[in-house]
N, C-alpha and C positions, 0 to 999 in steps of 0.2 A: 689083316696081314700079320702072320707070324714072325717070331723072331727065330732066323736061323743059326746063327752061330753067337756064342759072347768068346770074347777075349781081353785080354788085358793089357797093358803096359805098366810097367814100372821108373821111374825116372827118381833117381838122389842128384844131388850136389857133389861136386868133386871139392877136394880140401887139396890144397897144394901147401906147402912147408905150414901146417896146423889152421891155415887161415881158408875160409870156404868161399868159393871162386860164385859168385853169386850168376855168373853170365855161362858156367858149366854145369849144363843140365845132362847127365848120363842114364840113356836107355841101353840097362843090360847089362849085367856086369861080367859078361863072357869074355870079353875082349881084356880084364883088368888083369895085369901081372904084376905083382908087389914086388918083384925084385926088378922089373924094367921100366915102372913110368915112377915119375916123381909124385905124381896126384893118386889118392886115396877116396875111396867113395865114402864121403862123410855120413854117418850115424843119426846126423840132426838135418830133420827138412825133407824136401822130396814132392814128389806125388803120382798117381795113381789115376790112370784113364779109362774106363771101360770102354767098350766098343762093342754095340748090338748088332749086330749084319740082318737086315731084315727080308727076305723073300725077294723084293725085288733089287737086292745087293744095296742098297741104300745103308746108310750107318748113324744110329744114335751115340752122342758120344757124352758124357758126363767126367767131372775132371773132382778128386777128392784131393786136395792139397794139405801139405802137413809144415806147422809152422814151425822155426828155428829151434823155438825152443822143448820141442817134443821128438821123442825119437822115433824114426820113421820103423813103420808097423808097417809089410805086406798085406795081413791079414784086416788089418783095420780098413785098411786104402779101396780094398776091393768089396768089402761091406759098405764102403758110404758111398763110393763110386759106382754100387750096383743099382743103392738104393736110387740115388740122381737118376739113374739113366732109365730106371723103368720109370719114375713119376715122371719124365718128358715122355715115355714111349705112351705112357696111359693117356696123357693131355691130348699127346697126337692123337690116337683113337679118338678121343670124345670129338676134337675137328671135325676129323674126317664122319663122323657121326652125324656131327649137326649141318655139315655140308649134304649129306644125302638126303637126312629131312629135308631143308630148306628146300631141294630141289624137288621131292615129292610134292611138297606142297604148290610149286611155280607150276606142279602139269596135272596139279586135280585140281584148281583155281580155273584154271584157263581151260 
């Protein structure tokens, strides 16, 4: 089975009066207007979801998180969160691999 579409998500931390809201996680920073909300999308923390959509709409999903004290990288998030998400897509293949041996061999035995 192939993989048909990847895409991503991004999620930081909101900082409300300099202090980081540990329980505001924000996807997207479209909605953010610095002159109407009090909260800021903090610089440190965050992380990064890929999402594999497979053929029959099924989705692998791998999670790269970035800790307090690094600053959060789009670019980095979707290189370790790609790499996650193919080494589960691979392991799955090998399953479903040795699930069809296994079952070749139950109907040349018998």
């Amino acid at each position: 089975m192939k993989v048909k579409k990847v895409y991503y998500r991004h999620y930081r931390y909101a900082t409300i009066n300099g202090q980081i809201d540990f329980d505001a996680l924000i996807y997207g920073l479209q909605h953010y207007n610095r002159r109407k909300t009090k909260w800021q999308p903090s610089t440190k923390g965050g992380k990064t979801e890929c999402h594999l959509v497979l053929e029959d709409d099924s989705e692998i999903v791998a999670i790269a998180e970035c800790s307090f004290q690094d600053n959060f990288c789009y670019r980095l998030g979707r290189i370790i969160s790609y790499g996650r998400a193919t080494k589960q897509y691979r392991q799955w293949l090998k399953q479903i691999e040795a699930q069809k041996a296994d079952l070749q061999f139950v109907y040349t035995v018998v």
